[in-house]
Structure formats: C-alpha cells, structure tokens
C-alpha positions in Angstrom: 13.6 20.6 -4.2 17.5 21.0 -4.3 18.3 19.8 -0.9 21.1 17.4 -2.2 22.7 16.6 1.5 19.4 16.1 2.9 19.0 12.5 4.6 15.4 11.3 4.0 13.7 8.3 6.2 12.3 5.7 2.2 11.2 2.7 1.8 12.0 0.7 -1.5 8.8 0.4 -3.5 9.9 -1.2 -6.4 13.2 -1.7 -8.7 14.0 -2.6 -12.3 17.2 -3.0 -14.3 18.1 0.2 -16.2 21.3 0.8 -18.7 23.7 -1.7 -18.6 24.6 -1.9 -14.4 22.4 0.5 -12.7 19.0 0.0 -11.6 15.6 2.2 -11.7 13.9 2.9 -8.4 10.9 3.6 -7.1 10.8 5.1 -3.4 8.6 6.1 -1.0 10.0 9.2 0.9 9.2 10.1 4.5 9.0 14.1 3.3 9.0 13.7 -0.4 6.2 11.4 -1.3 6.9 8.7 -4.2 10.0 9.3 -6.3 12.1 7.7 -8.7 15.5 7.5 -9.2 18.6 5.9 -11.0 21.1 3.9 -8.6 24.0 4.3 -11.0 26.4 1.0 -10.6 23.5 -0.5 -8.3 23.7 -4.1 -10.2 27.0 -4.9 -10.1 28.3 -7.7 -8.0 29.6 -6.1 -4.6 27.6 -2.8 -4.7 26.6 -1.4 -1.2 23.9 -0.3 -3.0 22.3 -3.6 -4.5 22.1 -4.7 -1.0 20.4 -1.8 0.1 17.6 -1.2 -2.2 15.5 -4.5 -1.4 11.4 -3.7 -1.1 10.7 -3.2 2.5 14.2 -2.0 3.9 14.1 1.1 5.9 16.7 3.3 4.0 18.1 6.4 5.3 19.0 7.8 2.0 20.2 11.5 -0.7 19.4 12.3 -4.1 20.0 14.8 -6.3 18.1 16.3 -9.5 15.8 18.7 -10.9 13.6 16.7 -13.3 11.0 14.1 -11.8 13.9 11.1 -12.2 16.8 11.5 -9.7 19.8 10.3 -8.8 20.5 8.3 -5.9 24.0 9.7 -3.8 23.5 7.0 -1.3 21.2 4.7 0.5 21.9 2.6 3.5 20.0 0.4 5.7 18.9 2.0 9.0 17.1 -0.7 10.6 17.2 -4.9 9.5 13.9 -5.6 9.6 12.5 -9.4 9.7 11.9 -10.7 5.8 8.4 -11.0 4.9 7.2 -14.4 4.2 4.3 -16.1 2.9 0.9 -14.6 3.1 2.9 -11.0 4.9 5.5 -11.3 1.6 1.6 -11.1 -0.8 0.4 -8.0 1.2 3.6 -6.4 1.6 4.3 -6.6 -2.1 0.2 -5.7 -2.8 0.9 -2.4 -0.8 3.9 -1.7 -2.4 2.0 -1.4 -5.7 -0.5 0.2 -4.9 1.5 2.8 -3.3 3.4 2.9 -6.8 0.2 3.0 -8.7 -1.7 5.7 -7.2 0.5 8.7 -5.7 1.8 11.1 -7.9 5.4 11.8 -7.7 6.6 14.2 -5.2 3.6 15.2 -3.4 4.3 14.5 0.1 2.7 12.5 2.2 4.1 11.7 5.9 1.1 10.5 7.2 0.7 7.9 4.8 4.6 7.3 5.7 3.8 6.8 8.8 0.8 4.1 8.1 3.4 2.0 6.0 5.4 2.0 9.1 2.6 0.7 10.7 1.8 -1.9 8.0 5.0 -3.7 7.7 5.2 -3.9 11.5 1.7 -5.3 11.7 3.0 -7.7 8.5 6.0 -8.5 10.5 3.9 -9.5 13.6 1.6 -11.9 11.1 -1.4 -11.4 13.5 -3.8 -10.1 12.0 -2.9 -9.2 8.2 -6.3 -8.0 6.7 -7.2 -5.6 9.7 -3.9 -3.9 9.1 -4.3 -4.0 5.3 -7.7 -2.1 5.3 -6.3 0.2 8.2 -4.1 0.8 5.6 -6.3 1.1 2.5 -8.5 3.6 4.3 -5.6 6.0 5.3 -4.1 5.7 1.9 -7.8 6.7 0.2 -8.0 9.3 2.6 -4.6 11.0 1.6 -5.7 11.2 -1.7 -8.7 12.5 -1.1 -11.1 9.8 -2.3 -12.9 9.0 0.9 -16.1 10.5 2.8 -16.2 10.7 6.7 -18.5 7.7 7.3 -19.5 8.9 10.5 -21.7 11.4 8.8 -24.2 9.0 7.6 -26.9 8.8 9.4 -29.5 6.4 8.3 -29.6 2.9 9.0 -28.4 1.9 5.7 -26.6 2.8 2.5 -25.4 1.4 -0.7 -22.4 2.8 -2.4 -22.4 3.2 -5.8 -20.3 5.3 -8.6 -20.8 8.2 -9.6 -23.4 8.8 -7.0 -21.8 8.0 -4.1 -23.8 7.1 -0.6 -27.0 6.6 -0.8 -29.6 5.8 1.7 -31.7 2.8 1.6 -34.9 1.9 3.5 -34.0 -1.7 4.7 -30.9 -4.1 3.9 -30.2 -5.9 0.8 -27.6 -7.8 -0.9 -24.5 -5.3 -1.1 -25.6 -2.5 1.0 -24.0 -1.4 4.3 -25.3 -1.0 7.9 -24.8 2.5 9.4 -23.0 0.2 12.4 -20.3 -1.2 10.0 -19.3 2.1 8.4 -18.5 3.4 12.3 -16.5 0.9 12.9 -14.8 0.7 9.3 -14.5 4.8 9.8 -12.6 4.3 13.5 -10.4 1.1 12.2 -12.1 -1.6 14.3 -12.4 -4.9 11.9 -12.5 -7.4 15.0 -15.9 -8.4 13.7 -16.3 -10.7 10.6 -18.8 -9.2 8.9 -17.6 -5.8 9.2 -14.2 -6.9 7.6 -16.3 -8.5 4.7 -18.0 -5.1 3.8 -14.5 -2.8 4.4 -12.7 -5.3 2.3 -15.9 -5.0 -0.2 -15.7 -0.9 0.0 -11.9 -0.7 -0.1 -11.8 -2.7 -3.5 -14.6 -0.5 -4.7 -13.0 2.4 -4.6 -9.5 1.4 -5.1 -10.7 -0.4 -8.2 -12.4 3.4 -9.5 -8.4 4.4 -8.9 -6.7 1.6 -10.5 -9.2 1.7 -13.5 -8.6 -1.1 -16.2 -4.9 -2.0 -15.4 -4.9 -4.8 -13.0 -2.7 -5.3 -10.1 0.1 -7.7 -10.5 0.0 -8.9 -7.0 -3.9 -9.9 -7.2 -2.7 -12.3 -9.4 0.2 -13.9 -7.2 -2.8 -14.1 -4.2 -5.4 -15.7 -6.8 -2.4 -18.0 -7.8 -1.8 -18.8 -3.6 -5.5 -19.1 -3.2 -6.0 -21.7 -6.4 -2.9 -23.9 -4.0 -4.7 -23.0 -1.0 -8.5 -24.5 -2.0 -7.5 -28.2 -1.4 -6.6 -27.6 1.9 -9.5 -27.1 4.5 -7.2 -24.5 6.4 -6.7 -22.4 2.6 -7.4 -18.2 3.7 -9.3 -16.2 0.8 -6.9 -14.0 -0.4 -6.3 -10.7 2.1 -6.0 -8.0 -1.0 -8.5 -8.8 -3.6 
C-alpha cells in the first residue's frame, strides 16, 4: 500500500517512547486495519503531534512506508471527543488491547471500525457499558472468524467446550447455555441479566482460546478497581473479565 497522501479515518490504540524524542504507535485504521508506526519528534514539548496521538482520539491521519512499521506524515484531531473516565476509561483501555492483541497488521477491517465507533460512543454515554462491550466482543470474534452463527443451534441446550465446539445437551447444568440465550446473545440483546452472565461467560471463553497464556494488562487494572470496589455495597463486578 503506497498511497502516501491518502487521509485515513484511526483511532490511537496504544503508544510507547521510541529513540530519543519520537514515539511508537499503534493505530487502528478505518481502511487499513491495525498498523504501526514511528511519530518522529512526537515527544517533544510543543509537538502537534503529542497532542494528537492520545488513545481514543479520532485522527484523520498519512503515513508512508513499505515494511510493516510506518511513518507517520501527520495526524490531527478530527473530532474532540469527551475523555473517558472511571469504569468507561477500564473498558475503553480493555478494548484497545484487545484490538492490539488479536488483529494482524494490515488486514482491513471497516466493520470492526465501525463497531469501535460504536463502543466509545456507547462508553461516552456511560449507560450501559457491558451490553456495548460484548456487542463489541461478538463483532470483533466474528471478524476474525472465530465465531459460529448461534442461531443455528437448535436444541434446547448446549455446552461449549474446546476443541469440540457446541455440543448438545439433554437438560441444563452448571455452565451450559439455553438455546433462548444464544438468540438473544447472536442478535445483541443483553437487557436480561442472565443472558449477560452467559455472553460475558462465552466471550471470555473464546477470547481467552485467542489471547492464550499472555494475560491482559487491563484485567488487572479492573481486578485492582474491583478489590477497592468490594467494601462498598454499590462495588460493580468488573465489565471485561
């Protein structure tokens, strides 16, 4: 991809210190998918550019570059979004990483661009933070091709399980799914309580197959919030893990 003028619609993912006053980030791109590049002279005092690449800001933005790295020709700030705070800040941050984690560089994904849209609005709004985050973890699982049409399954109930996938089950038990949930996990309807327990169950299932052994940083930071939370009778369980 040589398209050097190009503007593209990104979203910060992540940044790190790189050399002695540039930085190394990571972006997701409306067209492009997840890419990396340097922000040559984006730590010094002043730069346009150190205000611009901060997690969540909508960046209209060019690079250039053959290899997988790139360099950044400019980034600005298309639209000031509300800072996240709080419990929105955890999920927002949580997304981020996952979105880091698991799609390969440069492999386009605008759907999934458009779902992150979604997400930090939803995160913005602060009304209902875990429907938006397993709206969210479905689409992404979907994109990377990880995820079965639930509406398929037929039987009353099914257990999940790796590698054999769904698997039908004569009556309930202790971890297993009713055919009821997996509709309304399948069409992104978690108003009831129990079926948000079992998508948030099923998300970390298979986003955990994905992840494999490395853990995520920001399950920590919600443990840590939870561990705070527990003394106070209004304390939410954490909305990632």
């Amino acid at each position: 991809m040589h398209q050097h003028d190009q503007q593209h619609a990104a979203f910060v993912l992540h940044s790190r210190p790189y050399r002695e006053t540039s930085l190394l980030v990571d972006l997701f791109v409306a067209e492009v998918g997840k890419v990396s590049v340097v922000a040559r002279g984006g730590r010094r005092p002043g730069s346009s550019l150190r205000q611009a690449l901060q997690p969540f800001n909508q960046l209209s933005i060019r690079f250039k570059g053959r290899d997988e790295l790139k360099t950044l020709l400019a980034a600005e700030t298309t639209e000031h979004l509300p800072a996240l705070q709080g419990r929105s800040l955890l999920c927002g941050l949580y997304t981020n990483e996952l979105v880091q984690r698991l799609l390969q560089p440069l492999e386009p994904m605008p759907r999934l661009f458009l779902f992150y849209r979604y997400l930090l609005n939803e995160l913005i709004s602060g009304e209902d933070l875990e429907g938006a985050l397993r709206t969210f973890e479905h689409h992404l699982l979907k994109e990377l091709g990880f995820w079965n049409d639930l509406n398929q399954l037929t039987e009353p109930y099914y257990r999940y399980t790796e590698p054999q996938g769904w698997i039908a089950v004569s009556e309930p038990n202790p971890g297993c799914y009713a055919q009821s949930w997996l509709r309304e996990i399948e069409a992104d309807r978690y108003t009831d309580p129990t079926v948000r327990k079992a998508a948030k169950h099923l998300m970390r299932t298979k986003l955990n197959q994905l992840l494999g052994e490395k853990p995520l940083r920001s399950r920590a930071l919600f443990e840590r919030r939870d561990k705070t939370n527990r003394t106070q009778s209004t304390g939410a369980p954490s909305e990632s893990s």
